[in-house]
C-alpha positions in Angstrom: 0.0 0.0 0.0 1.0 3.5 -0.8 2.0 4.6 3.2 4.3 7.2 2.9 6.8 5.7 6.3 8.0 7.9 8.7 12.0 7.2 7.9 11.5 8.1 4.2 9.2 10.8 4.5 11.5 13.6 3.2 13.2 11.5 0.3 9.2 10.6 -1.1 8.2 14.3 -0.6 11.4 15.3 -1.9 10.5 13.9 -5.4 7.2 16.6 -5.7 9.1 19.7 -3.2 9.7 21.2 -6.2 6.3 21.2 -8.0 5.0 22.1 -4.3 7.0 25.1 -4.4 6.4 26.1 -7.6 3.0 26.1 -6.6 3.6 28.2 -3.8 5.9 30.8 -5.9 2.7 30.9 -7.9 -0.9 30.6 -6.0 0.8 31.8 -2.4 -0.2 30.0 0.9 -2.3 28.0 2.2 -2.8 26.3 -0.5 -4.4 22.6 -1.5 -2.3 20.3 -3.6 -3.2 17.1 -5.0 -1.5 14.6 -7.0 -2.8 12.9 -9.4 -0.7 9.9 -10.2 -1.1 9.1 -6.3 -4.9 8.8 -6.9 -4.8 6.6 -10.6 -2.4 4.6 -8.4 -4.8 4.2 -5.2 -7.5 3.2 -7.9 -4.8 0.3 -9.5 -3.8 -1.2 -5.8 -7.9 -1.6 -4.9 -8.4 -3.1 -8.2 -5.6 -5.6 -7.9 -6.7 -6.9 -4.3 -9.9 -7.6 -5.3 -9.2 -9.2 -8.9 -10.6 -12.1 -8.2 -14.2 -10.6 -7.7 -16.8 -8.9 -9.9 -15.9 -5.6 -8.0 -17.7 -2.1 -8.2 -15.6 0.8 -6.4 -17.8 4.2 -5.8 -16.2 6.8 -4.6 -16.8 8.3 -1.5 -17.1 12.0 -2.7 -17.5 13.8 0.6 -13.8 13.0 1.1 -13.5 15.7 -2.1 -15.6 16.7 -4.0 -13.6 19.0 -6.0 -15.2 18.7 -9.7 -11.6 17.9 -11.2 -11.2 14.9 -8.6 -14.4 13.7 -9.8 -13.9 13.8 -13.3 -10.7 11.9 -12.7 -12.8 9.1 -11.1 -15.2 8.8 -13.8 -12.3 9.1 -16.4 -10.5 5.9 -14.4 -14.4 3.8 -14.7 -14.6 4.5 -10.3 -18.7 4.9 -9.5 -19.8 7.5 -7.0 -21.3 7.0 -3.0 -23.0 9.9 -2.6 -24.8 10.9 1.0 -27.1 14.1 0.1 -29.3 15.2 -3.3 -26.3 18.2 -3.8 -23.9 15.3 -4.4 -25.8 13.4 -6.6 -26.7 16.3 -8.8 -23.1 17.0 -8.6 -22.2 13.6 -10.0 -24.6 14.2 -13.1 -23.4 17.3 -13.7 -19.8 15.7 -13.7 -21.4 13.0 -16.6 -21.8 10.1 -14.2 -24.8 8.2 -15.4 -27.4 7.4 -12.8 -26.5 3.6 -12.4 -23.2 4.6 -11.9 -24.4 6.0 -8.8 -25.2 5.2 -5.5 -27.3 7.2 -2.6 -26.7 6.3 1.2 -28.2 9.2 3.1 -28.1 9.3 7.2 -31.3 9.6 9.1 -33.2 12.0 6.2 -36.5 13.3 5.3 -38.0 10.6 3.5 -38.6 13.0 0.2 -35.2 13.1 -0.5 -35.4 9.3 -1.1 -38.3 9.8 -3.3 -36.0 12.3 -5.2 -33.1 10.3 -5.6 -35.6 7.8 -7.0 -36.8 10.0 -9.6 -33.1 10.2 -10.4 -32.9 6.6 -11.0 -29.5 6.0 -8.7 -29.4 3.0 -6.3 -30.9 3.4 -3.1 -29.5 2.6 0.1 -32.0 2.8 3.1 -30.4 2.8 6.9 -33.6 3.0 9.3 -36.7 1.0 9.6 -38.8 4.6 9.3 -38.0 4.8 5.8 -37.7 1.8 4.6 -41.4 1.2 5.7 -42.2 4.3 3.5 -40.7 3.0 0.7 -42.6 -0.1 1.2 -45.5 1.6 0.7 -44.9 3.9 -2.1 -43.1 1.7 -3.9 -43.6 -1.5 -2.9 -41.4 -4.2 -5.0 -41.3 -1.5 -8.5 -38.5 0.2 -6.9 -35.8 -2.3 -5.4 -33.2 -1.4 -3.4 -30.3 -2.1 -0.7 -30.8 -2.4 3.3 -27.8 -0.6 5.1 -26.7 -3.0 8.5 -25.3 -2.4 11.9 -24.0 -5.7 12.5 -22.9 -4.5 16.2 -19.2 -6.6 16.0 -17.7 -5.7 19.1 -13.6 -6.7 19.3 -12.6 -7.7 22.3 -8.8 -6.3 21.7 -10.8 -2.7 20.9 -12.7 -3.1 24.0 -14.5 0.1 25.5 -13.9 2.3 22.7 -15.6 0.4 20.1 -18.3 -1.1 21.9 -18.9 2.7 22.9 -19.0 3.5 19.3 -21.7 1.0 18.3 -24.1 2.0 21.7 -23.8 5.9 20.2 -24.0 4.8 16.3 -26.7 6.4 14.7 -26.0 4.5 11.6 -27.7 1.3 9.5 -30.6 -0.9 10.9 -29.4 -2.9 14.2 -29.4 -6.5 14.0 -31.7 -6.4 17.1 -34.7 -4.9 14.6 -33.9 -7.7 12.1 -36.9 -9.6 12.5 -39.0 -6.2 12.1 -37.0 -5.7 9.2 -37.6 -8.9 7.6 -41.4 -8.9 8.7 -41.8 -5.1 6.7 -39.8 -6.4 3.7 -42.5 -9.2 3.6 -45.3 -7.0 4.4 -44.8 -4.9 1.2 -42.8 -7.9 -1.0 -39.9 -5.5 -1.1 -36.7 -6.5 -3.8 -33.7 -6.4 -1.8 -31.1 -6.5 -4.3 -28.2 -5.1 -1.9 -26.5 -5.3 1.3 -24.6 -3.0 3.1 -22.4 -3.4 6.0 -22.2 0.6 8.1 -18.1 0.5 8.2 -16.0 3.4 10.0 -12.2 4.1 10.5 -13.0 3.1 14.2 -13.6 -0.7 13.5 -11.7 -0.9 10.5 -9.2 -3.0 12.2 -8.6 -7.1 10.7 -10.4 -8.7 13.3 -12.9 -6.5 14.0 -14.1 -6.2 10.4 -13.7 -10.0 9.4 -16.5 -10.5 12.3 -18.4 -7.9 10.0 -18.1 -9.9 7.0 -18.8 -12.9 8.2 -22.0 -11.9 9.6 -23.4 -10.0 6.7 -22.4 -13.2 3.9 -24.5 -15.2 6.3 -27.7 -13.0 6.4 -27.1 -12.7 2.3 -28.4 -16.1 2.1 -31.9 -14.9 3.0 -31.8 -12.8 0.6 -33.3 -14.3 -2.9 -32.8 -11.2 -4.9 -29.6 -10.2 -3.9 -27.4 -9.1 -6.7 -24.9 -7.2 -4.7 -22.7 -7.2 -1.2 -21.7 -3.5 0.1 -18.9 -3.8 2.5 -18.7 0.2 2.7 -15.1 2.7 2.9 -13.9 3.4 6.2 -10.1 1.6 5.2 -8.0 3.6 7.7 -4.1 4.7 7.8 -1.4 3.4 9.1 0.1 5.4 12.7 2.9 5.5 14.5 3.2 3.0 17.1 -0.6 1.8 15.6 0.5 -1.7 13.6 -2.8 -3.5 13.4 -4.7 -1.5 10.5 -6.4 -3.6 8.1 -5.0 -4.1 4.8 -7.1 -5.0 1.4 -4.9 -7.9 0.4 -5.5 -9.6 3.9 -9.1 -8.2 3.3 -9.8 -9.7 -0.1 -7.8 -13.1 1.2 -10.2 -13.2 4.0 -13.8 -12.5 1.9 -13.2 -15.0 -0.5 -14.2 -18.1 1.0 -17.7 -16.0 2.7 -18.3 -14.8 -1.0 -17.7 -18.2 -2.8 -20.2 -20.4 -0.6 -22.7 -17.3 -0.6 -22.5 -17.5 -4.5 -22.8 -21.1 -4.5 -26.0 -21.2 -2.3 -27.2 -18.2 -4.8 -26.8 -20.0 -7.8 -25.4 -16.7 -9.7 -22.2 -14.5 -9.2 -22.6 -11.4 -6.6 -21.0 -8.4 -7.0 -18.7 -6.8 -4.8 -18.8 -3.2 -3.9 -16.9 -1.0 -1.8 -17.1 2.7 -1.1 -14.0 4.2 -0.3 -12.8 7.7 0.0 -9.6 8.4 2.2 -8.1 5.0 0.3 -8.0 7.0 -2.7 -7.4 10.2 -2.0 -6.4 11.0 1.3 -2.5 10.4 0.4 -3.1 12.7 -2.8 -3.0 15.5 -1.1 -1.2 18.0 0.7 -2.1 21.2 2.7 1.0 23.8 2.1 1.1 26.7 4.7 4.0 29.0 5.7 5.2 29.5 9.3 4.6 33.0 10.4 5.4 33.4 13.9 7.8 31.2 16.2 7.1 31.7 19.7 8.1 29.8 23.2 6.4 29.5 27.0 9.6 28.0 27.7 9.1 24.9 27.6 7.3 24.2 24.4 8.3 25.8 21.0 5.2 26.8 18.5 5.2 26.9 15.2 2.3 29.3 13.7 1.2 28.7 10.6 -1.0 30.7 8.3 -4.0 28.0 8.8 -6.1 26.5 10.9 -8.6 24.1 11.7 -10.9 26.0 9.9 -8.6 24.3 6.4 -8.1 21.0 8.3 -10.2 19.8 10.8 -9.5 16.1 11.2 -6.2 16.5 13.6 -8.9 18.7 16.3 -11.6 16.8 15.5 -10.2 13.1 15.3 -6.5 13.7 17.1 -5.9 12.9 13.2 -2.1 12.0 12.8 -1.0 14.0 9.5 3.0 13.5 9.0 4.5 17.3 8.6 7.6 18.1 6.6 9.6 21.6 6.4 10.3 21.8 2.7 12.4 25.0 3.2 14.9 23.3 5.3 15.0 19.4 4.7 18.6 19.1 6.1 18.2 21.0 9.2 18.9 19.6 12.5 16.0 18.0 14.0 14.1 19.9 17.0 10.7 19.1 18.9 7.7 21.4 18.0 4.1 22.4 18.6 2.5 23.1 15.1 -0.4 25.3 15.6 -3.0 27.9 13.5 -4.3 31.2 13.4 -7.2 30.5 14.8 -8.4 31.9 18.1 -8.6 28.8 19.5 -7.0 25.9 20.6 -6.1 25.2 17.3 -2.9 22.2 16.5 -1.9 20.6 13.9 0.5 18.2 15.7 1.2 18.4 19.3 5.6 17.3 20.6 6.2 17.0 17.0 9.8 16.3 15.4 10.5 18.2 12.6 14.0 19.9 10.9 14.7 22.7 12.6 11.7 25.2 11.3 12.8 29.3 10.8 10.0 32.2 10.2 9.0 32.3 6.6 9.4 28.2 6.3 7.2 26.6 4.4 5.6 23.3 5.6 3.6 20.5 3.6 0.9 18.6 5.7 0.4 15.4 4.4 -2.3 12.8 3.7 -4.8 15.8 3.6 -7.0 14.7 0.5 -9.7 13.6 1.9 -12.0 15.9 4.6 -9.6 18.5 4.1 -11.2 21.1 1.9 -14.5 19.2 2.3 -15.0 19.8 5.9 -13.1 23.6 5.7 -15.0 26.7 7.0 -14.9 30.7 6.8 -14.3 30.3 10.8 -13.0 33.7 12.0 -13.9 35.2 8.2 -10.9 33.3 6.8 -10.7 32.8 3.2 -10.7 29.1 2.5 -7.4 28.3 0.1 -7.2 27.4 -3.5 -6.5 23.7 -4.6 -4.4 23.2 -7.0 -3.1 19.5 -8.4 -0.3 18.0 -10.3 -1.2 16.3 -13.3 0.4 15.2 -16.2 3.8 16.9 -15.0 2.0 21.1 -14.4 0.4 22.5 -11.7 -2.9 23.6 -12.3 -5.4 25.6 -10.6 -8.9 23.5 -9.9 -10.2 25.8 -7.2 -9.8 29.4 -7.4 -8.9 31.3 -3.4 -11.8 33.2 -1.9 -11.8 36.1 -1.8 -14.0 39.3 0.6 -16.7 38.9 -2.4 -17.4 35.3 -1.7 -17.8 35.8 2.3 -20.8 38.4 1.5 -22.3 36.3 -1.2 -26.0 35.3 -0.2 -25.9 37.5 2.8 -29.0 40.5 2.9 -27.8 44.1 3.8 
C-alpha cells in the first residue's frame, strides 16, 4: 500500500518539493495540492486486491468533492457514493450516469429518497422509518439495498468500540432484524443489496472479518440479492498503531464468505466498496507558511497561516497527519508544537519532530486529500485556500482562493 513511512518521509516528498514550491511561488499560501498519479495509483492497488471478484468501487465524494477529482474518477471507470441530493446532482453534472451512482443518506427526510428515486441511482435505506415508506410507495417496482449495523464488538478494541456501536446512529441494528424482515415481507420488497455501516473506528482485521462474516451469512436470505456492500472506512497506518487492516489480507479473507454465498445463490454477486480516504487521502497536501515562532519555555510553536478551519481532522479526530519543512529538509531536528491562526485551541500536531523550522518556512501537511477542503469553513472570516493538483507533469489551478466577495455572497444588507 502507498504509506508514505515515517523514515523516508523527506526522500518521497522530496520527489514533488519542487512542483509544491512552484505552486507556492505561484498561488501563495495556504494552499491545496493534490496529486494525481497518487490517486490513478490508489484506484490500481484496490483493483488488484480484489481481482478475483466482480468488483464495483464508488467513490466516496465527501472526502472531495472538487469537480476535477471527480472527473478523474469517472475518467479511471470509479462509480460515486453519494450521501445528500447536492452530491448526486453533482455527480450528473460531472457525466456520471445514474447507475453509476449510489445514494446512502443518514437519518433523512424521506422526500429526498423519493427524489433520488426519480433520479434513477441506487438506493441505500439505513432506518426501519424509511424503509417502511418505501414499502409503501413503492412497494417491489422500486428495489433497493438495506444498510446494516452488525454490532461486531472486538474484544482487543474493547471500550472504545463497543462505545462506538451503543452511540452509532448509523444502518438498521441487528436487534430490529426480525422487524426488518417482517416489513420487507409485508410490502414484497426487492432487496437486491446489502450494506455493512463500516468506520475508521472498527476498520481493524479482526474486527471487520466478524463484519463480514455476519453480513455473507444473512445474504443467504436474501433471494434477490445481486450485490454485497462492504462500505469505505479503510484507515491509515500510525505510529506506534501496527494492526490497521489491509485489502490484500481483506480480499484473502472474503473470499471463502463470497464463494459459498454465491454457491448457495446460484449466480455471481458483485462486490462493492465505497471508499474515500483510500484513494485520495494520500493525494493531497495542505501547504502553509510559518509566520510566527514563539516559546512558553518549555514548548516551541510553530504558527502557521492555517487552521482548523482548512483541516479539521487533527482537532476533530486527534488525526495524525505527517508534517515536513520543505524549506529546510537538512536541518537539524528539533521538537515542535504546530499550531494555526485561529483563536482557539487550534494544532496541527502536538511534541512533533521536525527539521529545525525558521519564520517564513514553508511546511507541507500530508495525507490531507480527503476531509480536508470538504469539511473547511470561513471560521474567523478566513478565506478558504485554492487547490491546486499536479497532473500530467503542471500544476494547475482547480479551485480558485476566496476572496471578501465570496464571504458576502448570499448575505442581505
Amino acid at each position: 500500500m502507498n504509506f508514505i513511512k515515517l523514515e523516508n518521509m523527506n526522500s518521497i516528498s522530496k520527489n514533488l518539493s519542487g512542483e509544491m514550491l512552484s505552486a507556492i511561488n505561484q498561488y501563495k499560501t495556504p494552499l491545496y495540492f493534490y496529486d494525481t498519479d497518487t490517486i490513478r495509483l490508489q484506484i490500481k492497488k484496490f483493483r488488484e486486491a480484489f481481482k478475483t471478484f466482480p468488483l464495483l468501487i464508488h467513490y466516496a465524494m465527501k472526502a472531495n468533492s472538487n469537480l476535477q477529482i471527480l472527473k478523474l474518477m469517472l475518467k479511471e471507470g470509479v462509480s460515486l457514493d453519494t450521501v445528500s441530493l447536492p452530491e448526486i446532482l453533482t455527480g450528473l453534472k460531472v457525466g456520471f450516469k445514474s447507475k453509476q451512482i449510489v445514494f446512502t443518506p443518514n437519518m433523512v427526510d424521506f422526500e429526498e429518497i423519493t427524489e433520488a428515486v426519480r433520479f434513477g441511482v441506487f438506493i441505500n435505506i439505513e432506518n426501519l422509518s424509511n424503509l417502511e415508506k418505501f414499502g409503501k410507495k413503492y412497494g417491489k417496482s422500486v428495489p433497493c439495498c438495506i444498510r446494516l449495523n452488525p454490532q461486531i464488538i472486538s474484544e482487543m478494541e474493547g471500550e472504545k468500540v463497543r462505545s462506538w456501536h451503543e452511540q452509532s446512529k448509523f444502518g438498521i441494528s441487528l436487534n430490529n432484524f426480525d422487524r426488518l424482515k417482517s416489513i420487507i415481507s409485508k410490502y414484497s420488497l426487492r432487496i437486491e443489496g446489502l450494506h455493512i455501516h463500516s468506520s475508521h473506528v472498527i476498520m481493524n482485521p479482526e474486527v471487520f472479518e466478524k463484519g463480514v462474516a455476519t453480513i455473507f451469512q444473512l445474504a443467504a436470505g436474501f433471494p434477490h440479492l445481486n450485490y454485497i456492500d462492504l462500505g469505505g472506512g479503510l484507515n491509515f497506518p500510525k505510529p506506534g498503531k501496527e494492526n490497521i487492516l489491509d485489502i490484500g489480507t481483506l480480499s484473502k479473507g472474503i473470499q471463502p464468505y463470497y464463494n459459498d454465498l454465491c454457491r448457495k445463490s446460484g449466480k455471481a454477486i458483485e462486490l462493492w466498496f465505497e471508499p474515500g480516504r483510500f484513494l485520495v487521502a494520500e493525494s493531497g497536501i495542505l501547504l502553509v507558511q510559518v509566520k510566527v515562532l514563539k516559546s512558553n519555555g518549555e514548548v516551541n510553536f510553530v504558527g502557521v497561516d492555517s487552521g482548523f478551519n482548512h483541516l479539521i481532522r487533527p482537532m476533530l479526530y486527534q488525526s495524525y497527519h505527517p508534517i515536513i519543512n520543505l524549506s529546510n529538509p537538512g536541518g537539524s531536528v528539533k521538537t515542535y508544537n504546530i499550531v494555526g491562526n485561529l483563536c482557539e485551541i487550534d494544532n496541527f500536531a502536538v511534541k512533533r519532530e521536525l527539521n529545525e523550522v525558521r519564520e517564513g518556512d514553508f511546511l507541507a501537511i500530508l495525507n490531507a486529500g480527503a476531509y480536508g477542503f470538504s469539511m473547511s469553513s470561513r471560521y474567523n472570516s478566513r478565506f478558504r485556500p485554492a487547490e491546486v493538483w499536479l497532473k500530467d507533469h503542471r500544476v494547475e489551478c482547480i479551485r480558485k482562493r476566496e476572496t471578501l466577495e465570496d464571504l458576502f455572497r448570499n448575505q442581505v444588507e
